[in-house]
PDB file of N, H, CA, C and O in Angstrom:
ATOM      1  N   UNK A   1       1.448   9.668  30.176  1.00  0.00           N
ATOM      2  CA  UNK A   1       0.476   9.517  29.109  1.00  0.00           C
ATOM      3  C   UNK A   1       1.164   8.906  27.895  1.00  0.00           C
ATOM      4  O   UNK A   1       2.124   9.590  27.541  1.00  0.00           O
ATOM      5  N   UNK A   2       0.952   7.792  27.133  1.00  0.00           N
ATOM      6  H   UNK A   2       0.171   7.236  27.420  1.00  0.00           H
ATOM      7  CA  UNK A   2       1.142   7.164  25.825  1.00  0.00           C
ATOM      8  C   UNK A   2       0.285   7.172  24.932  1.00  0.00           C
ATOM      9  O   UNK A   2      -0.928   7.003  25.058  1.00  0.00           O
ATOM     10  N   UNK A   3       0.792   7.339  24.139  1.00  0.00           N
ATOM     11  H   UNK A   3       1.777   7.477  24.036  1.00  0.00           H
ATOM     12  CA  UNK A   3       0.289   7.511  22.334  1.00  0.00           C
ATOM     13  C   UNK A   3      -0.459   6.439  22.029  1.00  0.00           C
ATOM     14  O   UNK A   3       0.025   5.307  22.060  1.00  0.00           O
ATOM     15  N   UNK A   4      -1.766   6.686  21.689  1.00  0.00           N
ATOM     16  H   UNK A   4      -2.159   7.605  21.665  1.00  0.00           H
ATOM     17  CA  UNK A   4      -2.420   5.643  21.056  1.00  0.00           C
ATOM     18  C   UNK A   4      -2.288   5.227  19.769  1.00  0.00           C
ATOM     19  O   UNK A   4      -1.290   5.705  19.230  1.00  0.00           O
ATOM     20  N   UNK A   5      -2.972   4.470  19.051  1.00  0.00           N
ATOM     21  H   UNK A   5      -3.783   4.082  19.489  1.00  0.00           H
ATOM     22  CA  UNK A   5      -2.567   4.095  17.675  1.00  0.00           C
ATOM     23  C   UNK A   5      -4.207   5.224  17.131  1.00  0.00           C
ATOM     24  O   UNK A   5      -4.251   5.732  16.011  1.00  0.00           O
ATOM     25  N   UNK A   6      -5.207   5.380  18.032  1.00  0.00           N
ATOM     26  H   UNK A   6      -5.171   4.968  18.942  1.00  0.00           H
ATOM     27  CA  UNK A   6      -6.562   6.687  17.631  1.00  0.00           C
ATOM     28  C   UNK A   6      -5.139   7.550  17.138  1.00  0.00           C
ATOM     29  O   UNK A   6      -4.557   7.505  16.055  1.00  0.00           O
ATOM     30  N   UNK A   7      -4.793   8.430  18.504  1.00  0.00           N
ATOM     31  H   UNK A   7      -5.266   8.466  19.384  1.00  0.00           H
ATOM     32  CA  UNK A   7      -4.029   9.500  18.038  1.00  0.00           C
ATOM     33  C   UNK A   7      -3.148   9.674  16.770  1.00  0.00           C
ATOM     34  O   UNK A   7      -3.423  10.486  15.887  1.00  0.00           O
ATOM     35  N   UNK A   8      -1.958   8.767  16.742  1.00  0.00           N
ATOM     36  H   UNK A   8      -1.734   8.107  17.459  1.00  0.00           H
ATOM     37  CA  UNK A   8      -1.188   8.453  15.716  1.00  0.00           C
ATOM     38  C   UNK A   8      -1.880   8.899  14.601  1.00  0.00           C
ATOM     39  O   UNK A   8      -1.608   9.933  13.990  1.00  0.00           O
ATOM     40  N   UNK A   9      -3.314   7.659  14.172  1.00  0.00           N
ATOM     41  H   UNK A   9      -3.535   6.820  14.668  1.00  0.00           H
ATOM     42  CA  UNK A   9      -3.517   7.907  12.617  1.00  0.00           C
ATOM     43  C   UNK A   9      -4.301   8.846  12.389  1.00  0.00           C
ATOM     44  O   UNK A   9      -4.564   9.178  11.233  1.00  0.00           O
ATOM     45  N   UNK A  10      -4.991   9.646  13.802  1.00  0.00           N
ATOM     46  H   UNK A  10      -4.777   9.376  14.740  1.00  0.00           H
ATOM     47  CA  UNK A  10      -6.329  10.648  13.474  1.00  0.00           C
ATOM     48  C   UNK A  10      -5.760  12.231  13.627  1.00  0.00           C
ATOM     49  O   UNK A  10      -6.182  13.256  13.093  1.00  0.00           O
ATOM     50  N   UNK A  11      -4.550  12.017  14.637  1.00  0.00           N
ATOM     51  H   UNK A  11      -4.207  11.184  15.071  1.00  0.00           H
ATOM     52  CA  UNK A  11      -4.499  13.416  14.982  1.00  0.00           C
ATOM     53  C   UNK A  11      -2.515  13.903  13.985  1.00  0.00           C
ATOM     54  O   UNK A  11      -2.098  14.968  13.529  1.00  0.00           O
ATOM     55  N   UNK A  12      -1.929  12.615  14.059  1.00  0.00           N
ATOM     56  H   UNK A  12      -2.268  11.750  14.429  1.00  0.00           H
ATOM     57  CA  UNK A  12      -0.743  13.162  13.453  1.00  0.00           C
ATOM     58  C   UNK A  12      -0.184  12.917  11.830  1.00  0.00           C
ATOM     59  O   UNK A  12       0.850  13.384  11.354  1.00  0.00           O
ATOM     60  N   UNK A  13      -1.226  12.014  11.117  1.00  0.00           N
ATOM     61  H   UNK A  13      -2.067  11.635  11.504  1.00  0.00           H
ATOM     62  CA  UNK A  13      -0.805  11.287  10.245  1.00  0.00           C
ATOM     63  C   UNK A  13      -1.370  12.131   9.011  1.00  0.00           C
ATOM     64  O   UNK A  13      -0.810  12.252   7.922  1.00  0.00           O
ATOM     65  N   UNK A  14      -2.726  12.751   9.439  1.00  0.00           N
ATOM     66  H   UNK A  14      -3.181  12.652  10.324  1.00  0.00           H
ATOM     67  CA  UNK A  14      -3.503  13.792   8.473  1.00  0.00           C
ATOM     68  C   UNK A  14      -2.211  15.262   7.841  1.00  0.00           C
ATOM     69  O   UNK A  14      -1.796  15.627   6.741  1.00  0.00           O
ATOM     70  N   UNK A  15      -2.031  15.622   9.046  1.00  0.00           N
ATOM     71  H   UNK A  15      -2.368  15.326   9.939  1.00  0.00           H
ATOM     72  CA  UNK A  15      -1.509  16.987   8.792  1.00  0.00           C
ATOM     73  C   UNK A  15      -0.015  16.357   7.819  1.00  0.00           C
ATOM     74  O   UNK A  15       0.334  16.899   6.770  1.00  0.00           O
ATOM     75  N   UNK A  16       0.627  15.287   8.354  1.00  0.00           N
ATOM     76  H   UNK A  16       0.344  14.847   9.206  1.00  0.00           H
ATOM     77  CA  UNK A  16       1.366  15.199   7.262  1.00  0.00           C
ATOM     78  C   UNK A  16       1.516  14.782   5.873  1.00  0.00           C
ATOM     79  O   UNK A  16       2.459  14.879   5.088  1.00  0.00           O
ATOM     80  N   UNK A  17       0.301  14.274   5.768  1.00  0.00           N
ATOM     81  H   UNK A  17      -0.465  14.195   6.405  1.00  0.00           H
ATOM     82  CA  UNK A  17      -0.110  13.980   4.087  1.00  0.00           C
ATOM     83  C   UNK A  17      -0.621  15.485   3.909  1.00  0.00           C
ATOM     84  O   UNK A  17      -0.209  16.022   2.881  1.00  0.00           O
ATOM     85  N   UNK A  18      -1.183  16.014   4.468  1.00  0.00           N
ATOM     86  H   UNK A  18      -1.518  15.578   5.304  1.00  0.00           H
ATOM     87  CA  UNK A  18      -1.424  17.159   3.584  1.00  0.00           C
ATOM     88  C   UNK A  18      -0.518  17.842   3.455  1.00  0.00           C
ATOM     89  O   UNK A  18      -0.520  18.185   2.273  1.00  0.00           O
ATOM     90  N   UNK A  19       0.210  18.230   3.906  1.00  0.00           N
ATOM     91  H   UNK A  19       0.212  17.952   4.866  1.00  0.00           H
ATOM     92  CA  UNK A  19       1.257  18.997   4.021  1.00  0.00           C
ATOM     93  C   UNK A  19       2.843  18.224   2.859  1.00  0.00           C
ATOM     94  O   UNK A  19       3.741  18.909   2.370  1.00  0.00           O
ATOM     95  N   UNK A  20       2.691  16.721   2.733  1.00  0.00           N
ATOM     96  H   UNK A  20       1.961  16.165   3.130  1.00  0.00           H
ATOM     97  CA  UNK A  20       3.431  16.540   1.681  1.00  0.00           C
ATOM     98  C   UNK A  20       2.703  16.752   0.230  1.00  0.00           C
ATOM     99  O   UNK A  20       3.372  16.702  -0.802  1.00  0.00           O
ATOM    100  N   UNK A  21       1.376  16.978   0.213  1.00  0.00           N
ATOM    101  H   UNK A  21       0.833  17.019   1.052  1.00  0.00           H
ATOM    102  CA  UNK A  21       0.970  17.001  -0.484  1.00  0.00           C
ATOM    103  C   UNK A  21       0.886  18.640  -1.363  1.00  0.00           C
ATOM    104  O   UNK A  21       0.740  18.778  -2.578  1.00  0.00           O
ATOM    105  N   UNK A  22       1.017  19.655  -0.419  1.00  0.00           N
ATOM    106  H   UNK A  22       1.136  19.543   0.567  1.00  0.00           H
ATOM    107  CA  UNK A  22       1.379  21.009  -0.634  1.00  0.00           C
ATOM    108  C   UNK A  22       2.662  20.703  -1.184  1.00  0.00           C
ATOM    109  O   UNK A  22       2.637  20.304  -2.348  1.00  0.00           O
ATOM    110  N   UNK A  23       3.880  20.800  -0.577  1.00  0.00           N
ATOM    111  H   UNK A  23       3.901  21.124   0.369  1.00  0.00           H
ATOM    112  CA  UNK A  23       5.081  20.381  -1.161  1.00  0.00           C
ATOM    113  C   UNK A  23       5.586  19.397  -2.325  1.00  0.00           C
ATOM    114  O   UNK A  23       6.703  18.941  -2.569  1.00  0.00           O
ATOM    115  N   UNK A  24       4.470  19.258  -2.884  1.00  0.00           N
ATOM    116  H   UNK A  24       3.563  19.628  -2.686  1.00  0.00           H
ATOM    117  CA  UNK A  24       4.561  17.933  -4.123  1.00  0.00           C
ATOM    118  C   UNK A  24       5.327  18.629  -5.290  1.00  0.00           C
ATOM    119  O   UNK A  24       4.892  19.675  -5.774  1.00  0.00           O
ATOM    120  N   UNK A  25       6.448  18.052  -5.729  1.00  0.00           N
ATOM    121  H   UNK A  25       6.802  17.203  -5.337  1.00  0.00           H
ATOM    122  CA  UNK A  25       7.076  18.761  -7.030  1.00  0.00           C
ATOM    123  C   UNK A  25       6.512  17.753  -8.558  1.00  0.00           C
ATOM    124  O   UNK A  25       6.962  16.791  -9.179  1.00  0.00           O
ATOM    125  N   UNK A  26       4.982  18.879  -8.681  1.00  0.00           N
ATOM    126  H   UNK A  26       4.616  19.661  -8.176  1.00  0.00           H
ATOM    127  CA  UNK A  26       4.521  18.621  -9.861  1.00  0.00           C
ATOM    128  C   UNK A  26       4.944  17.972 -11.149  1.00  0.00           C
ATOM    129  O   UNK A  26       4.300  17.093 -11.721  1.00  0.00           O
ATOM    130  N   UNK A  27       6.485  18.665 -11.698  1.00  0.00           N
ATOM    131  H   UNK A  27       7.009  19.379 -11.234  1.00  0.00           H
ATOM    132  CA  UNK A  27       6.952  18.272 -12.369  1.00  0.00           C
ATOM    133  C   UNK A  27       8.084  16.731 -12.751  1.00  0.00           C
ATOM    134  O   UNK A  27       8.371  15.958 -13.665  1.00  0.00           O
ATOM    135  N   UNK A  28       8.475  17.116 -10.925  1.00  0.00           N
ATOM    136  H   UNK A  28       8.242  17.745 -10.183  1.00  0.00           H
ATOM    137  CA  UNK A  28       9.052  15.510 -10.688  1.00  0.00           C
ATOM    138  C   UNK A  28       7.957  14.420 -10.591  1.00  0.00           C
ATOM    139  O   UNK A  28       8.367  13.332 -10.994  1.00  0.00           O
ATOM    140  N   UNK A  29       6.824  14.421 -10.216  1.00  0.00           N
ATOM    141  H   UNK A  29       6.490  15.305  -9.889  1.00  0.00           H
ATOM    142  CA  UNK A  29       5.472  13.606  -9.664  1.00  0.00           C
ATOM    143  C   UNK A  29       5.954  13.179 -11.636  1.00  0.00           C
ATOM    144  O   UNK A  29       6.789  12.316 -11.904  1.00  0.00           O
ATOM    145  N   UNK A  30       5.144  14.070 -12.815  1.00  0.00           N
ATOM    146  H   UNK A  30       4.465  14.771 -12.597  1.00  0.00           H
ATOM    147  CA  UNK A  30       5.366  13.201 -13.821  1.00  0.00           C
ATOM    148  C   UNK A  30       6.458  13.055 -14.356  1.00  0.00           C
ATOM    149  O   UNK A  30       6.187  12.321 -15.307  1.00  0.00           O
ATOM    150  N   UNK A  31       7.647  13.282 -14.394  1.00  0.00           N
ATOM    151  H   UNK A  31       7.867  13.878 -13.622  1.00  0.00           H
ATOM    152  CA  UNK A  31       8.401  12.653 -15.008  1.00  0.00           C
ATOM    153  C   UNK A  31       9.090  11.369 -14.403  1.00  0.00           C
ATOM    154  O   UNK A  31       9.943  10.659 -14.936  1.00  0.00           O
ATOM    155  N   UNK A  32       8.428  11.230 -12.983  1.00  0.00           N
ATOM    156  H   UNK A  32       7.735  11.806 -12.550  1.00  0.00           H
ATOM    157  CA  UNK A  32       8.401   9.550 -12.718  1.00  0.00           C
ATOM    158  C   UNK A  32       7.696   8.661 -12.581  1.00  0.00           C
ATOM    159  O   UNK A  32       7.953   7.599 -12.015  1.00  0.00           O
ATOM    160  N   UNK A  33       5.941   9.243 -13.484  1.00  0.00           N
ATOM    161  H   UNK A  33       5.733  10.106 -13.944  1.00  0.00           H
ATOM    162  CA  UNK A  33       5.119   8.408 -12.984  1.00  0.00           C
ATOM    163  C   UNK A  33       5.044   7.389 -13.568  1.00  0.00           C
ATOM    164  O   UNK A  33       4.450   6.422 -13.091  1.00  0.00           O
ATOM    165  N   UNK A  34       5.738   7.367 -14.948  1.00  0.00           N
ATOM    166  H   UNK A  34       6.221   8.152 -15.335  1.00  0.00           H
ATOM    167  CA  UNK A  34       5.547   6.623 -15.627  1.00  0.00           C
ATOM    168  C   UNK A  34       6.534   4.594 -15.270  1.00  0.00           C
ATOM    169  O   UNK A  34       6.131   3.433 -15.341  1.00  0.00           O
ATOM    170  N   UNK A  35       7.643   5.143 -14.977  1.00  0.00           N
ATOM    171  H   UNK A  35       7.970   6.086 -14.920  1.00  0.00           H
ATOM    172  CA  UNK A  35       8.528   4.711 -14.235  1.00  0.00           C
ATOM    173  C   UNK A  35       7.873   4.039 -13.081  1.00  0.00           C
ATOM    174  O   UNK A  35       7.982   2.814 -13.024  1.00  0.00           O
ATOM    175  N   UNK A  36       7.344   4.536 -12.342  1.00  0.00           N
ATOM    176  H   UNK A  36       7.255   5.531 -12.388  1.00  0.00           H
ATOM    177  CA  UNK A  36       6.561   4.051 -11.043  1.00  0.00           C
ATOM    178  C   UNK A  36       5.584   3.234 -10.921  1.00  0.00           C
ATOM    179  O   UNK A  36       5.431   2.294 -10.142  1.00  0.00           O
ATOM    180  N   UNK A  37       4.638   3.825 -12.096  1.00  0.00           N
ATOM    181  H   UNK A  37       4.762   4.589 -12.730  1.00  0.00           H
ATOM    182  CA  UNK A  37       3.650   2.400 -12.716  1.00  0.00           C
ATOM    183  C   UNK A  37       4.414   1.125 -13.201  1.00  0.00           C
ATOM    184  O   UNK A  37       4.227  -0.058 -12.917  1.00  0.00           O
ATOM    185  N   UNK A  38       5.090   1.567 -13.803  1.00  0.00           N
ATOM    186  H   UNK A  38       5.241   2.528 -14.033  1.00  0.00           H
ATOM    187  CA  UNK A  38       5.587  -0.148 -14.311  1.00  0.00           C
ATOM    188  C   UNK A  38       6.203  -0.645 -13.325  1.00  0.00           C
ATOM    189  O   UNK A  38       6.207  -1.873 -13.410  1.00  0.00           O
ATOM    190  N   UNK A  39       6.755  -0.241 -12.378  1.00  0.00           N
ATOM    191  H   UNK A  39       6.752   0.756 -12.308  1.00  0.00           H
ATOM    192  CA  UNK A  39       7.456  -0.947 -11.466  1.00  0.00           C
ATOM    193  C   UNK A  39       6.595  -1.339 -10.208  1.00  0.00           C
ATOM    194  O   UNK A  39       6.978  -2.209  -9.426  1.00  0.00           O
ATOM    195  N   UNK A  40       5.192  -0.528 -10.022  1.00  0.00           N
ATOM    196  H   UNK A  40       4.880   0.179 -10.658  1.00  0.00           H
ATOM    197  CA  UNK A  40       4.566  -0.736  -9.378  1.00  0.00           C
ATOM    198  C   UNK A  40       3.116  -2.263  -9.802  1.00  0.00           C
ATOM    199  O   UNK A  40       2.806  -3.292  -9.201  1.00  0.00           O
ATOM    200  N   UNK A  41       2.705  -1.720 -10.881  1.00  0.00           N
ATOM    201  H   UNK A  41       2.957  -0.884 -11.369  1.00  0.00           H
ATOM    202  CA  UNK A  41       1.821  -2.959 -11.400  1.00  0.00           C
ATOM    203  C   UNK A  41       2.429  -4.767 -11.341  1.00  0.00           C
ATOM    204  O   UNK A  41       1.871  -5.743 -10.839  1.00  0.00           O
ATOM    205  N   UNK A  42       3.567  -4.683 -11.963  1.00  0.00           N
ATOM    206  H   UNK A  42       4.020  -3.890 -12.370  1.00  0.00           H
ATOM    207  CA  UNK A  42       3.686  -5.661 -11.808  1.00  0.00           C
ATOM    208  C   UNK A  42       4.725  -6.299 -10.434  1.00  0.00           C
ATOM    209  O   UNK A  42       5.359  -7.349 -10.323  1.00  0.00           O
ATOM    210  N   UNK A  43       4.599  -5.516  -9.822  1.00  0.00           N
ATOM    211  H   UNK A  43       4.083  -4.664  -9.912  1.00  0.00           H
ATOM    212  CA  UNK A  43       5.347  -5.656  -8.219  1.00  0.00           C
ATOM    213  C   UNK A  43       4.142  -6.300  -7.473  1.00  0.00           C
ATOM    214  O   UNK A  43       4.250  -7.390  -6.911  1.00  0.00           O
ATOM    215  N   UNK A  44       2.644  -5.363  -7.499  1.00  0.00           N
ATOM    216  H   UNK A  44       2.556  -4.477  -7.956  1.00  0.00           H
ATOM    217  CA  UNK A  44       1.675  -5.392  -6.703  1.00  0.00           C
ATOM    218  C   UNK A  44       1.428  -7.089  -7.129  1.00  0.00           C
ATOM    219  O   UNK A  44       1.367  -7.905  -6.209  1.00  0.00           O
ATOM    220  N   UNK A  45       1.335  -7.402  -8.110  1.00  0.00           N
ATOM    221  H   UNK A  45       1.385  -6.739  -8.857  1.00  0.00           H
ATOM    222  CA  UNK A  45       0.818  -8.793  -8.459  1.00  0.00           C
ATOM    223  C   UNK A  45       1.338  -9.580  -8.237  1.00  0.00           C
ATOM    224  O   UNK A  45       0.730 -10.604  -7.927  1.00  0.00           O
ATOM    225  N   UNK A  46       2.894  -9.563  -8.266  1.00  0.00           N
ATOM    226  H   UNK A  46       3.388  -8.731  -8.518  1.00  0.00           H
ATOM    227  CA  UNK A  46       3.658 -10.678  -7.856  1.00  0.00           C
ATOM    228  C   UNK A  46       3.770 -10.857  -6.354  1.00  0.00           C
ATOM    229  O   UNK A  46       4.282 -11.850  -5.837  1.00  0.00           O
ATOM    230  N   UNK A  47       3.160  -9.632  -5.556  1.00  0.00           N
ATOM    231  H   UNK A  47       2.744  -8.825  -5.975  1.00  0.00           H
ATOM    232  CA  UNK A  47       3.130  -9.725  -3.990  1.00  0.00           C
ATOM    233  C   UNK A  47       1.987 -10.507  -3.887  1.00  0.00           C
ATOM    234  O   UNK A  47       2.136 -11.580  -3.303  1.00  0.00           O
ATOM    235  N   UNK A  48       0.867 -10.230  -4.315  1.00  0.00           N
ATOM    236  H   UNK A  48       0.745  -9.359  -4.790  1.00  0.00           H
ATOM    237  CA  UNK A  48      -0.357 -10.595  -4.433  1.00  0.00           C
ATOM    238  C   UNK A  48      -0.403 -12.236  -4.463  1.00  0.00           C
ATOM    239  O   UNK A  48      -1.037 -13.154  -3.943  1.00  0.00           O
ATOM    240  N   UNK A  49       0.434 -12.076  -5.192  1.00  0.00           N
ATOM    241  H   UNK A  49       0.949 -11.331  -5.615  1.00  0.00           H
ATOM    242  CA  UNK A  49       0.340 -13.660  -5.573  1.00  0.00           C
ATOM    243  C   UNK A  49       1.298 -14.643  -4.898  1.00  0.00           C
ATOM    244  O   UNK A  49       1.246 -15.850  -5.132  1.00  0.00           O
ATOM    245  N   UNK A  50       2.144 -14.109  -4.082  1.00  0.00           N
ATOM    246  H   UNK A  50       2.186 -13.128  -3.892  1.00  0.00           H
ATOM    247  CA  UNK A  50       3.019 -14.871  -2.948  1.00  0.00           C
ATOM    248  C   UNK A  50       2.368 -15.313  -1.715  1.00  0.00           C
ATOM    249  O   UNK A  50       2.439 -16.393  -1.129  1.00  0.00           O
ATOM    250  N   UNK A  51       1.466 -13.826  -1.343  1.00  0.00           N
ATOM    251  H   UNK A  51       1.409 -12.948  -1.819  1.00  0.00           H
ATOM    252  CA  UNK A  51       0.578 -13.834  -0.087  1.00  0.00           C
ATOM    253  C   UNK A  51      -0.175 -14.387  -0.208  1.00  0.00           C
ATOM    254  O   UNK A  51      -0.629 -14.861   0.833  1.00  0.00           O
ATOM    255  N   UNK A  52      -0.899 -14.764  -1.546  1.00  0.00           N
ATOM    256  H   UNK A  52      -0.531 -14.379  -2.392  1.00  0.00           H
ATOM    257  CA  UNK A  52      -2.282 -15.761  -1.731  1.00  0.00           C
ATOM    258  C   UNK A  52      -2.456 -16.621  -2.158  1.00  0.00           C
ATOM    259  O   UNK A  52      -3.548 -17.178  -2.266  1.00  0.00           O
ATOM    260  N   UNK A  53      -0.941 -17.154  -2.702  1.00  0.00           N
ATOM    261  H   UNK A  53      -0.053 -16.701  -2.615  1.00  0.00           H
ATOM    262  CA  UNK A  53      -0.231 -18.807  -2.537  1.00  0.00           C
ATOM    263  C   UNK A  53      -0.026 -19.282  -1.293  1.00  0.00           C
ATOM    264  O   UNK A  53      -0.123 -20.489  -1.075  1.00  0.00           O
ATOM    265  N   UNK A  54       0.408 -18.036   0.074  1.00  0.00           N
ATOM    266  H   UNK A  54       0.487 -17.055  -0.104  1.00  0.00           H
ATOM    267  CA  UNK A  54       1.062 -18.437   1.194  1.00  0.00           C
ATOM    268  C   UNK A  54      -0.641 -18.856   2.209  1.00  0.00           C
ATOM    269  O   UNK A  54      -0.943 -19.810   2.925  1.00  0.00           O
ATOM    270  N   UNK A  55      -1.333 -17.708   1.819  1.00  0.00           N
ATOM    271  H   UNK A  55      -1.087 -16.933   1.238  1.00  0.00           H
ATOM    272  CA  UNK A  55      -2.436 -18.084   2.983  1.00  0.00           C
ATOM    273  C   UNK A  55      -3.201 -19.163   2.313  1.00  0.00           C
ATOM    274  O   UNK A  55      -3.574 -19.969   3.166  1.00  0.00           O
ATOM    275  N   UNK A  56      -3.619 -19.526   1.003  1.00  0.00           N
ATOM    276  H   UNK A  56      -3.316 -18.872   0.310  1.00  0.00           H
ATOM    277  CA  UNK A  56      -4.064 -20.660   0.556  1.00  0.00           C
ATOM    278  C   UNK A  56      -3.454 -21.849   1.003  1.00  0.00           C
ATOM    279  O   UNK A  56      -4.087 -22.904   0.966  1.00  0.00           O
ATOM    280  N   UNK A  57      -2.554 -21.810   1.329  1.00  0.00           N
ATOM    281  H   UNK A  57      -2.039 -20.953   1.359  1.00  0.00           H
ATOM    282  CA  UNK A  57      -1.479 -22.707   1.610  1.00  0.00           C
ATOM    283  C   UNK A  57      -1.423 -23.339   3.164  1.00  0.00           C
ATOM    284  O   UNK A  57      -1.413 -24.463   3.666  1.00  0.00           O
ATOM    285  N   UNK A  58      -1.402 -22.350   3.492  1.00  0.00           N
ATOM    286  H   UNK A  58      -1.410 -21.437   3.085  1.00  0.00           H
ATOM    287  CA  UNK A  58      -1.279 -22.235   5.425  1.00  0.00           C
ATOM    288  C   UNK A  58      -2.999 -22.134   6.083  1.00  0.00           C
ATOM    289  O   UNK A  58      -3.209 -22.566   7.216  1.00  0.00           O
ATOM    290  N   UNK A  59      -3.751 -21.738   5.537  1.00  0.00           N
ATOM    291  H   UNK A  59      -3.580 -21.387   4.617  1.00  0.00           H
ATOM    292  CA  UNK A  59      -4.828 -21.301   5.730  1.00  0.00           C
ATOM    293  C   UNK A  59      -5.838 -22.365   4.860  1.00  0.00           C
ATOM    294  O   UNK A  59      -5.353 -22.959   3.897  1.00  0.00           O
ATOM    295  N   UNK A  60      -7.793 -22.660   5.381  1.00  0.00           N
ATOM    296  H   UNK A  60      -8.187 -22.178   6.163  1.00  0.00           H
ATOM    297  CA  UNK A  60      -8.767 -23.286   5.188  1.00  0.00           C
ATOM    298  C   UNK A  60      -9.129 -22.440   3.806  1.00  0.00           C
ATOM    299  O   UNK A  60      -9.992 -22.873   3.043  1.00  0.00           O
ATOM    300  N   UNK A  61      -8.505 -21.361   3.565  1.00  0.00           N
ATOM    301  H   UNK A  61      -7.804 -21.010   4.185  1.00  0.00           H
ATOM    302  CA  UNK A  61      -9.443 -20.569   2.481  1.00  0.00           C
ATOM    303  C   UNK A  61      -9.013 -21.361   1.244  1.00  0.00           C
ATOM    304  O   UNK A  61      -8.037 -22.108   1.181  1.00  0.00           O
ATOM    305  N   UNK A  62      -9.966 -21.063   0.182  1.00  0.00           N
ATOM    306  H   UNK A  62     -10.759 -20.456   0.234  1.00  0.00           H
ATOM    307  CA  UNK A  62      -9.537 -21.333  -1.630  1.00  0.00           C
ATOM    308  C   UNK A  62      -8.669 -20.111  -1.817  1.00  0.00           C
ATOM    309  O   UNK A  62      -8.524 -19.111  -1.114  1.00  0.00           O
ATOM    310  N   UNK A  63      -8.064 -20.524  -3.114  1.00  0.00           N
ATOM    311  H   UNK A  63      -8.182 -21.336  -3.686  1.00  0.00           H
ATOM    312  CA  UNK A  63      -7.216 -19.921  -3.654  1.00  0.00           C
ATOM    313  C   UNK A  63      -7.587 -18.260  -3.953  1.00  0.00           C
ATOM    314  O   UNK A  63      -6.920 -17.297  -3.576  1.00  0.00           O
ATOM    315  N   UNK A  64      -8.705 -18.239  -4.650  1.00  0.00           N
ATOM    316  H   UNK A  64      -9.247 -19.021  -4.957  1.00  0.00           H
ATOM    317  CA  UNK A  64      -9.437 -16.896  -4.830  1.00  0.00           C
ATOM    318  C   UNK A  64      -9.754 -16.173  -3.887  1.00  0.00           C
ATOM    319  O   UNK A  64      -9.938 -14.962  -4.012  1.00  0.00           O
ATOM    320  N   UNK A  65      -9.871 -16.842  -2.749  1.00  0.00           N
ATOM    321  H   UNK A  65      -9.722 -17.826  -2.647  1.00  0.00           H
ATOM    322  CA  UNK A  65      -9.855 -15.894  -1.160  1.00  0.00           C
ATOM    323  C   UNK A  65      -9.369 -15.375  -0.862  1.00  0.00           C
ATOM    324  O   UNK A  65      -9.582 -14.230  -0.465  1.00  0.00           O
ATOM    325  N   UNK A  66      -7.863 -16.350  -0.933  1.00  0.00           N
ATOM    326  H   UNK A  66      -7.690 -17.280  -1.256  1.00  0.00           H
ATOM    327  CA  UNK A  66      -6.690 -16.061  -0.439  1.00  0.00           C
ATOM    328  C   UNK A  66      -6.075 -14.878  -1.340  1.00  0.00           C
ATOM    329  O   UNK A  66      -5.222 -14.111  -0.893  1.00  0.00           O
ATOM    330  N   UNK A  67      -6.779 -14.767  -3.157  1.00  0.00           N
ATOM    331  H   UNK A  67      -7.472 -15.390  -3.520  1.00  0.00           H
ATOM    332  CA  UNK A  67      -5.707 -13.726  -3.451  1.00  0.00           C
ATOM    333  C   UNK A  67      -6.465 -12.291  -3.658  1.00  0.00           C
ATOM    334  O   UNK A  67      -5.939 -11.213  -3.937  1.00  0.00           O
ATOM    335  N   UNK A  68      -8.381 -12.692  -3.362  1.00  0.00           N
ATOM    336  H   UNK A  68      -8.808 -13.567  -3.136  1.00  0.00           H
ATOM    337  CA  UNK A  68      -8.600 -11.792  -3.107  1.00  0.00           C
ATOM    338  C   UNK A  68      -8.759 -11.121  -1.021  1.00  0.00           C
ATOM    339  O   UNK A  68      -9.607 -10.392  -0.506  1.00  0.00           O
ATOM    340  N   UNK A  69      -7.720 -11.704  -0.505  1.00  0.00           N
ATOM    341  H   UNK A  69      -7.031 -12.295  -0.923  1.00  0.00           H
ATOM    342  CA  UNK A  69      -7.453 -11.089   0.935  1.00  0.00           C
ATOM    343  C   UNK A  69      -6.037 -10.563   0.110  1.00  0.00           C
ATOM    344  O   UNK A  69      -5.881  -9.343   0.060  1.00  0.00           O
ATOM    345  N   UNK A  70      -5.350 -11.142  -0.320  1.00  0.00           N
ATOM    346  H   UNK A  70      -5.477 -12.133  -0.280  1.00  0.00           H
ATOM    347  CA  UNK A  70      -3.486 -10.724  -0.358  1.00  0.00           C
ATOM    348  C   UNK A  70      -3.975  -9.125  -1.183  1.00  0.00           C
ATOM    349  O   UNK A  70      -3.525  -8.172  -0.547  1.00  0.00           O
ATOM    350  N   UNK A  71      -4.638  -8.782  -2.211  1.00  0.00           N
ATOM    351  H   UNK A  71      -5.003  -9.556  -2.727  1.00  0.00           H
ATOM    352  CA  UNK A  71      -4.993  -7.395  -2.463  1.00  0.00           C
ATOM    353  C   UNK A  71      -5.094  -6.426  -1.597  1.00  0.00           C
ATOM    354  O   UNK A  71      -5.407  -5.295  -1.969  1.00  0.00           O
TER     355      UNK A  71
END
C-alpha cells in the first residue's frame, strides 16, 4: 500500500499544524514578528515579480496575469 498525496494533506498534515500550533511560544511569535514582516513583504514581491516577468515572458499571458498567477 502507498501514500497518496489525499492522505498526506487530509489525514497527516492537519494534526501537525495543530499541534505546532499548541506548542507556539507566544512570546517568541512577537518578538519576531516584526522582523518577519519586513523580511517577508518585500521578499513576497520581489518573488512575485520574477515569476510574473518569467511567465509573461515564456508564456501567451499579459503582464497582469502573469503577476496576478505569480501571487
Amino acid at each position: 500500500m502507498s501514500l497518496s498525496r489525499e492522505i498526506i494533506l487530509f489525514v497527516f498534515v492537519p494534526p501537525l499544524i495543530f499541534e505546532s500550533a499548541l506548542n507556539l511560544d507566544n512570546k517568541l511569535l512577537l518578538r519576531t514578528l516584526v522582523p518577519a514582516l519586513v523580511l517577508a513583504g518585500p521578499g513576497l514581491l520581489l518573488s512575485a515579480a520574477i515569476v510574473g516577468g518569467f511567465l509573461s515572458w515564456l508564456t501567451p499571458l499579459s503582464v497582469g496575469d502573469a503577476l496576478l498567477l505569480a501571487l
